[in-house]
C-alpha positions in Angstrom: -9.7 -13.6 27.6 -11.3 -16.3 30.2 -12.3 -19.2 28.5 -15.7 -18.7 29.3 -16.1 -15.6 27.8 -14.8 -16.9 24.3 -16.9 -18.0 21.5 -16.3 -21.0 19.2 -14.7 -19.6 15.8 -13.5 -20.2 12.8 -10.9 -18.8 10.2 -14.0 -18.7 7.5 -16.4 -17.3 10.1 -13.8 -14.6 10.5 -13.6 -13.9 6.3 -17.2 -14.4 5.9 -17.8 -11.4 8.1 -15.2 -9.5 6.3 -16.1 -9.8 3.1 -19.9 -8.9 4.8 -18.7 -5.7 6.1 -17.5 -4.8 2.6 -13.4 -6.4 2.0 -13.1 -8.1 -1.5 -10.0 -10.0 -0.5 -9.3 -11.6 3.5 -6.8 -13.8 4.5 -5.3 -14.8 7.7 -1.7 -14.6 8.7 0.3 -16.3 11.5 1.9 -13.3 13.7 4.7 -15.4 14.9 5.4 -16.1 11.4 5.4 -12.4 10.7 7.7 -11.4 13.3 10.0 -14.4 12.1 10.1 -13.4 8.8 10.5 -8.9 9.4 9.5 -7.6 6.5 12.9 -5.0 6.4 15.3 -8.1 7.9 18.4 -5.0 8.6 15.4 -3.3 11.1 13.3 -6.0 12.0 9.9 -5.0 12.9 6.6 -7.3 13.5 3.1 -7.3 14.6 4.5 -7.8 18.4 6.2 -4.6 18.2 1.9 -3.3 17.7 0.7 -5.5 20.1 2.4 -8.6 22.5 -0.5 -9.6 24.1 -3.4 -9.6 20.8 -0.8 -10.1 18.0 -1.4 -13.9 17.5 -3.1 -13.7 13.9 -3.3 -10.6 11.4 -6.6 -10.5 9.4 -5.9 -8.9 6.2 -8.3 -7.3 4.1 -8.3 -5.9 0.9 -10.9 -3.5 -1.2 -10.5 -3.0 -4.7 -10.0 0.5 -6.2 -12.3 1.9 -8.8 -11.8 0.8 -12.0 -13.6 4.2 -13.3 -10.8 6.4 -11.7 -8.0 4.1 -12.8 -8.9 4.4 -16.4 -7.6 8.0 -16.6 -4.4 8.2 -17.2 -3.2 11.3 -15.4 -1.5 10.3 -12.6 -2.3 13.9 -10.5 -6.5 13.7 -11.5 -7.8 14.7 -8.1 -11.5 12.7 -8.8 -8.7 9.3 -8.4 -7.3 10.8 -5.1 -10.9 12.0 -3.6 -12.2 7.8 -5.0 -9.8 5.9 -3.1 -9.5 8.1 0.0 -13.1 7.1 0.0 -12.5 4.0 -0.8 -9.7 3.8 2.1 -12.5 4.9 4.5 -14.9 2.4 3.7 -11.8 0.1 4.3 -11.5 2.0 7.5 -14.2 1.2 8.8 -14.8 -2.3 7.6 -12.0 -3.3 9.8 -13.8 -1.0 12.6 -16.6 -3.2 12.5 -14.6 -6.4 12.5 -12.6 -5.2 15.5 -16.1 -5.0 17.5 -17.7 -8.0 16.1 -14.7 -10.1 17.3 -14.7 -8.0 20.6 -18.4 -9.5 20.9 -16.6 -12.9 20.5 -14.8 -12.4 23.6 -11.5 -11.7 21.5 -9.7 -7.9 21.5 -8.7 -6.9 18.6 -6.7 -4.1 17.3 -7.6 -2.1 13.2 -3.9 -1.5 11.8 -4.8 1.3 8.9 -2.5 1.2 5.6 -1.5 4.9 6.4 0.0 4.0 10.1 3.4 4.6 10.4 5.9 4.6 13.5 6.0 8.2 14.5 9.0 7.9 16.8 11.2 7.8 14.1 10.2 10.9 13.1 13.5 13.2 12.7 12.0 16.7 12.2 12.4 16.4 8.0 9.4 16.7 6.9 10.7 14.7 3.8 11.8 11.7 5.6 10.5 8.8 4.2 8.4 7.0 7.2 7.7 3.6 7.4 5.2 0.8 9.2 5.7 -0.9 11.9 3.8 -3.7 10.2 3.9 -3.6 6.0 0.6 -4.4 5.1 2.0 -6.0 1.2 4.1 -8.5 3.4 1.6 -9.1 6.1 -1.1 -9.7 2.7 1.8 -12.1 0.9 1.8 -13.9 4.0 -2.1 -14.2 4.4 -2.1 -16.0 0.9 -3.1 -12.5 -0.6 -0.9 -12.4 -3.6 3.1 -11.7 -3.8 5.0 -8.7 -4.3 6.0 -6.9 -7.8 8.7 -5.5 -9.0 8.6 -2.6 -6.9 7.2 -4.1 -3.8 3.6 -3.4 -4.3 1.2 -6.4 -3.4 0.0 -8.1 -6.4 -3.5 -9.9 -6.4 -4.1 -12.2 -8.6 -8.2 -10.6 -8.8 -7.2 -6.6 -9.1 -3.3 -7.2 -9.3 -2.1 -4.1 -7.5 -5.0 -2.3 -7.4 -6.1 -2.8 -4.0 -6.3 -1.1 -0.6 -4.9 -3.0 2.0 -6.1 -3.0 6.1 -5.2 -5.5 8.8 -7.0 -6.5 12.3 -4.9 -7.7 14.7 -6.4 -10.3 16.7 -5.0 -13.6 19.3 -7.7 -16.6 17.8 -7.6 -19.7 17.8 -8.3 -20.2 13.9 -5.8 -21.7 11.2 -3.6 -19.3 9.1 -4.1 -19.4 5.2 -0.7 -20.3 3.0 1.5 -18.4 1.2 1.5 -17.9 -2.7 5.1 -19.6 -3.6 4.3 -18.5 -7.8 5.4 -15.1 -8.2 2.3 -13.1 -9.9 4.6 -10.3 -10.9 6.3 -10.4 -14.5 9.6 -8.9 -13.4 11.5 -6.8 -15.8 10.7 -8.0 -19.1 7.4 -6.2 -18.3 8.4 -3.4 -16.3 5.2 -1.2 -17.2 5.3 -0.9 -13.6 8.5 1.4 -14.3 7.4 2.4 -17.7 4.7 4.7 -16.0 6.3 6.0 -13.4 6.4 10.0 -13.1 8.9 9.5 -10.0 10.6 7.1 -12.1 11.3 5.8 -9.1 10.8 2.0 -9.5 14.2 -0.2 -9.7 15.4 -3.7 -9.8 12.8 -5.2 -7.4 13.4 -2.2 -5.1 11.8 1.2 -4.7 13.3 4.5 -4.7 10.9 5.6 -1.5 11.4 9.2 -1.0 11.1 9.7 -4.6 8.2 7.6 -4.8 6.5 10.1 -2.0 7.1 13.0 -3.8 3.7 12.0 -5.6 2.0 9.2 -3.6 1.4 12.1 -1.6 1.5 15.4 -3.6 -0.3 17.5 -1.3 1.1 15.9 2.3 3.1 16.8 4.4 6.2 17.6 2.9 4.4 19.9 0.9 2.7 21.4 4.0 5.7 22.8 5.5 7.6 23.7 2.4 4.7 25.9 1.5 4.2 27.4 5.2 8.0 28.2 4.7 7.6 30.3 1.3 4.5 32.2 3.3 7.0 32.7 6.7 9.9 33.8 4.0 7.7 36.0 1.8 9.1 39.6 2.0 5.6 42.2 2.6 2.0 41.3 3.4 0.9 41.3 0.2 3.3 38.8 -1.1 2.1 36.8 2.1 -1.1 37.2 1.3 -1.2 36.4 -2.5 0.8 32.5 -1.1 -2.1 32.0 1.5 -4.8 32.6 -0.9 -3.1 30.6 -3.3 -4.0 27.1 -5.8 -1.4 25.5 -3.6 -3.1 26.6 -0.1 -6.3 25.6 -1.8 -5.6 22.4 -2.6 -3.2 21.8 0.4 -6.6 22.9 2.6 -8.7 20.2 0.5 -6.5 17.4 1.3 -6.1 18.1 5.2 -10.1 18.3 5.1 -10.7 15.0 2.9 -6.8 13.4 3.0 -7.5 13.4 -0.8 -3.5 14.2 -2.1 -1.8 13.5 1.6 -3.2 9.7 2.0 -3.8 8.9 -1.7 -2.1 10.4 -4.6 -0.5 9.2 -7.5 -0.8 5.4 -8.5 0.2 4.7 -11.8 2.4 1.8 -11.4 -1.1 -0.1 -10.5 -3.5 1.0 -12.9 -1.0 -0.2 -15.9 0.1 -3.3 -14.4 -1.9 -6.2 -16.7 -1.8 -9.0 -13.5 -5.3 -9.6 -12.5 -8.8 -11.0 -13.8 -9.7 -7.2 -14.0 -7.3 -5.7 -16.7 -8.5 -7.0 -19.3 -11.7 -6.8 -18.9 -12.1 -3.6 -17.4 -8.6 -1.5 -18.0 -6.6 -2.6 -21.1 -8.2 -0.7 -23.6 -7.7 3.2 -21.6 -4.2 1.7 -20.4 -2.2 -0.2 -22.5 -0.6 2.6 -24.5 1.8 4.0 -21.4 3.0 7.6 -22.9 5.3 8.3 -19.7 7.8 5.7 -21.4 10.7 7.0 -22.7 14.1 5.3 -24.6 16.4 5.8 -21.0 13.4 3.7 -19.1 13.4 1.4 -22.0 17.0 0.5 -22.0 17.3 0.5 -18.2 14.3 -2.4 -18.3 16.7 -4.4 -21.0 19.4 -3.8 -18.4 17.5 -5.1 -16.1 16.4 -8.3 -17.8 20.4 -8.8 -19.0 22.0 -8.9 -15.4 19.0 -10.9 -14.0 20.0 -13.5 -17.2 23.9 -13.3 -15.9 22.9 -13.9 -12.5 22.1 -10.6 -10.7 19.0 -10.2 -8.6 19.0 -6.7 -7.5 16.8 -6.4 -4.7 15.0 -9.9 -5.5 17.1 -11.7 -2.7 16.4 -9.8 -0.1 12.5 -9.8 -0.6 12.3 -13.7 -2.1 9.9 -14.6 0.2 6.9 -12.5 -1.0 7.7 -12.2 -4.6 7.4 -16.0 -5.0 9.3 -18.0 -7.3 9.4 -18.0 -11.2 
């Protein structure tokens, strides 16, 4: 923008009004940095790739999930999905509101969601894991947020994983916050992370995405199309008939009209994990018994901590940057 048209600001002007609008967590990353650093280094992908012209600092904001819903245990309890697809819409719309207020600075600004994904990879199967052109745990590792965990989910050390994450994208002239070098995340030798899984899905600092999808969204898209394909293979009307009217079109119609089950879903892995001032306080007692552990998870975890005593890393190397040293 003209110089002239620009206010004076500030990086703490810039939180200030986040955390007025409603984020519990802001920090500010450098988008040069980010596009230095891609957050998958084999397809390397950045904030520029969003924006080249308004990608000079990514403001990223954080709101904490409900500690009410993540005190029951069942991973599939809709009440959790329908609390933080609200949640992710007050999120929504807190970074909304930013994007305006620092448009009335005389900066344009762009609101990256935590559900945007680049649709022109997009292959026609439905089960095709997608993925961000900007990941929102890196972009929030390198805005001082927290660091990643042993299955790449962004660690605080306030709500530990239990956060929703949203970015603004944004070229001003304000100073970057530093990255966490401590690693939050207890590795293996905790692994309740992986304990709790239902996908079982969590490996050695890596993520087993597709399987992981299967029930981060359990009513999305995926299971959109495999259900429209049991009605369009259904031999007679009434068999056609008994699918549509079906629980699975019911609940399949609940989350296109809320998102509850396509955007939110299952979440285990961040209600049990014991980083953060909250767990304690407001968690431990519902969730430290984890009854989806089993002997085979158990001895992969001691595997785990054995190779990383001999040496190994598993996916550790790769990702060193945002899980932080130990």
């Amino acid at each position: 923008m003209v110089g002239m048209f620009t206010a004076p600001i500030t990086a703490e002007a810039v939180k200030e009004k986040a955390r007025a609008l409603g984020a519990d967590l802001v920090g500010i990353a450098d988008g040069a940095t980010l596009d230095a650093h891609p957050w998958d280094p084999a397809d390397p992908r950045g904030p520029k790739d969003i924006t080249e012209v308004d990608s000079g600092r990514v403001i990223v904001m954080s709101k904490r999930l409900s500690a009410g819903v993540s005190r029951i245990v069942s991973w599939s309890d809709r009440h959790k999905y329908y609390n933080d697809e609200l949640t992710l819409t007050l999120l929504e719309e807190t970074s909304l509101e930013l994007v305006y207020w620092l448009e009335d600075q005389g900066y344009p600004a762009i609101a990256v969601p935590p559900t945007h994904v680049d649709p022109w990879r997009y292959q026609g199967d439905p089960r095709q894991h997608m993925t961000p052109l900007l990941s929102l745990p890196h972009a929030a590792v390198e805005a001082g947020l927290g660091t990643l965990g042993l299955n790449l989910q962004l660690i605080t050390p306030e709500y530990g994983p239990r956060v929703m994450l949203a970015a603004v994208l944004a070229s001003i002239p304000v100073e970057c916050d530093r990255r966490m070098e401590q690693a939050l995340c207890r590795g293996p030798k905790c692994g309740r992370c992986l304990k709790a899984c239902p996908a079982d899905a969590v490996r050695h600092w890596e993520r087993d995405w597709p399987a992981c999808d299967e029930y981060r969204s359990p009513h999305g898209f995926a299971k959109l199309t495999d259900h429209v394909e049991r009605i369009i293979a259904a031999e007679g009307a009434e068999q056609k008939k008994t699918l549509i009217r079906s629980e699975a079109s019911f609940y399949l119609w609940q989350s296109i009209l809320r998102g509850a089950g396509a955007i939110t879903g299952c979440r285990r892995c961040a209600d049990v994990c014991p980083v953060g001032a909250d767990y304690e306080a407001m968690l431990a007692d519902a969730l430290d018994a984890i009854p989806e552990d089993t002997p085979a998870k158990a001895e992969r975890l001691s595997g785990m901590v054995a190779r990383e005593a001999g040496g190994e890393t598993g996916g550790r190397t790769a990702q060193e940057r945002w899980i932080g040293k130990r």
